[in-house]
DRENMIPA-462010 format. One record per residue (C-alpha): residue number from 1; residue in one letter; x, y negated, z. Coordinates in Angstrom, 2 decimals. Layout:
@k NUM; r a; u X; v Y; w Z;
...
This chain:
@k 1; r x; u 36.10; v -119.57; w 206.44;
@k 2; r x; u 35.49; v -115.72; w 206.57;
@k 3; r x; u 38.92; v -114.25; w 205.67;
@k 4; r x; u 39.26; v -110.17; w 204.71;
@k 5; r x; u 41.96; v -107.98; w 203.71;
@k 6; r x; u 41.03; v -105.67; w 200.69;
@k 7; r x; u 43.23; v -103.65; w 198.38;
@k 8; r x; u 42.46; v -103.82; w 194.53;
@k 9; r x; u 39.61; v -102.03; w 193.21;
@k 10; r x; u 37.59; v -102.97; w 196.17;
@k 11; r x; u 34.65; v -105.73; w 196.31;
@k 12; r x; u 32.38; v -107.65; w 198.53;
@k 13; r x; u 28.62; v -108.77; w 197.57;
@k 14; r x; u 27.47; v -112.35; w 199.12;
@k 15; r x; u 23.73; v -112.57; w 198.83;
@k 16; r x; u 22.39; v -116.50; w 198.26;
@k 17; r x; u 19.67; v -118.11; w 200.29;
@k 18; r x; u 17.15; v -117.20; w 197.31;
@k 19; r x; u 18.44; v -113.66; w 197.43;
@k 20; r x; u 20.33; v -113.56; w 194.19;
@k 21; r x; u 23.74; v -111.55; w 194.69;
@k 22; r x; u 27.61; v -112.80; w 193.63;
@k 23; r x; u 29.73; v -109.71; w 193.50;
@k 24; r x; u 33.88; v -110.18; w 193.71;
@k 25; r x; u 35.87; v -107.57; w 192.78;
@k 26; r x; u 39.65; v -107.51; w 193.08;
@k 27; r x; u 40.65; v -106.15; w 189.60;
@k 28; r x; u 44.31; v -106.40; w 189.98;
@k 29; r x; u 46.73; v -107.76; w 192.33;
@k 30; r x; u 50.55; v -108.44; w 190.80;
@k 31; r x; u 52.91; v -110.51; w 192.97;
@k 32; r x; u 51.35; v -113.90; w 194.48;
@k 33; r x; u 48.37; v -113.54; w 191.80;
@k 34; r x; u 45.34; v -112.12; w 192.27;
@k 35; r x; u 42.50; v -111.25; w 189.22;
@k 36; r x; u 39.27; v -111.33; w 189.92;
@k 37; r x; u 35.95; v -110.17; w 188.62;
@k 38; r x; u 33.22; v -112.17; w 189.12;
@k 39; r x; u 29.38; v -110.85; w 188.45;
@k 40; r x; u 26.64; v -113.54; w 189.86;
@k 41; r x; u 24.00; v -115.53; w 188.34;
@k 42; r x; u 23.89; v -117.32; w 184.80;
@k 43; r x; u 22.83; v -120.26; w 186.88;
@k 44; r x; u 25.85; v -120.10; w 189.61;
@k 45; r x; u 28.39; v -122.28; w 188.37;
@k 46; r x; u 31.57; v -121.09; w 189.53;
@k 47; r x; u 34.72; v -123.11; w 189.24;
@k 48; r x; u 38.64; v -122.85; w 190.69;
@k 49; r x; u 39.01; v -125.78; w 193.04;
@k 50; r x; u 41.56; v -127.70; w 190.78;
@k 51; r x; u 39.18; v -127.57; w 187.91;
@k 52; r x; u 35.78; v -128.33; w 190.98;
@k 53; r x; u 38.45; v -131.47; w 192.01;
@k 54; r x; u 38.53; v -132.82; w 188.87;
@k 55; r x; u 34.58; v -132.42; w 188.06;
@k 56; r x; u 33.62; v -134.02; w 191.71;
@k 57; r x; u 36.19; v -137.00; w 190.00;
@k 58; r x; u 34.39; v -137.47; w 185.98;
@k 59; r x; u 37.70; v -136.19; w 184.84;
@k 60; r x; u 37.29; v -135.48; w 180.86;
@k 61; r x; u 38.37; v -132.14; w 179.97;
@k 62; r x; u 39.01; v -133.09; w 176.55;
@k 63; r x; u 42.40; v -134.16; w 178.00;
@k 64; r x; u 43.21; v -131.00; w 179.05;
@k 65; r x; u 42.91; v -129.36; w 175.78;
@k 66; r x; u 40.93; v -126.98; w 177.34;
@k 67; r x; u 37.36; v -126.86; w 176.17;
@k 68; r x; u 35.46; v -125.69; w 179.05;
@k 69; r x; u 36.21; v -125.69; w 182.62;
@k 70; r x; u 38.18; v -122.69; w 183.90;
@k 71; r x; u 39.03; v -122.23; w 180.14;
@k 72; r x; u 42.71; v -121.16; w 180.11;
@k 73; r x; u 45.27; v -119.71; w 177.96;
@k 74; r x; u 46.47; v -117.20; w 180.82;
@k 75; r x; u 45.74; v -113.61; w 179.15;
@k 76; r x; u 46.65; v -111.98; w 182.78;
């Protein structure tokens, strides 16, 4: 695991095998939480690993009451 120290505002690119680009940036940082931007693909799924855990076990997310993975009711 690459680990790096950036303040917010900044980004990194990570170029895919096929040569498509996912940018990250840090949008804001506020205590333990961190907001991020996220620009890649239409075909990259991206997921948090809670919500990746619970697709890699058939979880439903209709018992979540959320309607799409990653879907949340956090405005931050």
């Amino acid at each position: 695991m690459l680990v790096l120290s950036v303040v917010s505002g900044s980004g990194l690119t990570m170029t895919l095998s096929d040569g498509e680009r996912v940018r990250v940036k840090i949008v804001r940082v506020n205590g333990s939480k961190v907001r991020i931007g996220i620009d890649a693909p239409p075909d990259v799924q991206i997921n948090r690993d809670d919500v990746q855990q619970r697709i890699d076990n058939g979880e439903s997310f209709a018992r979540s009451g959320h309607d799409e993975p990653g879907d949340t009711d956090d405005p931050a």
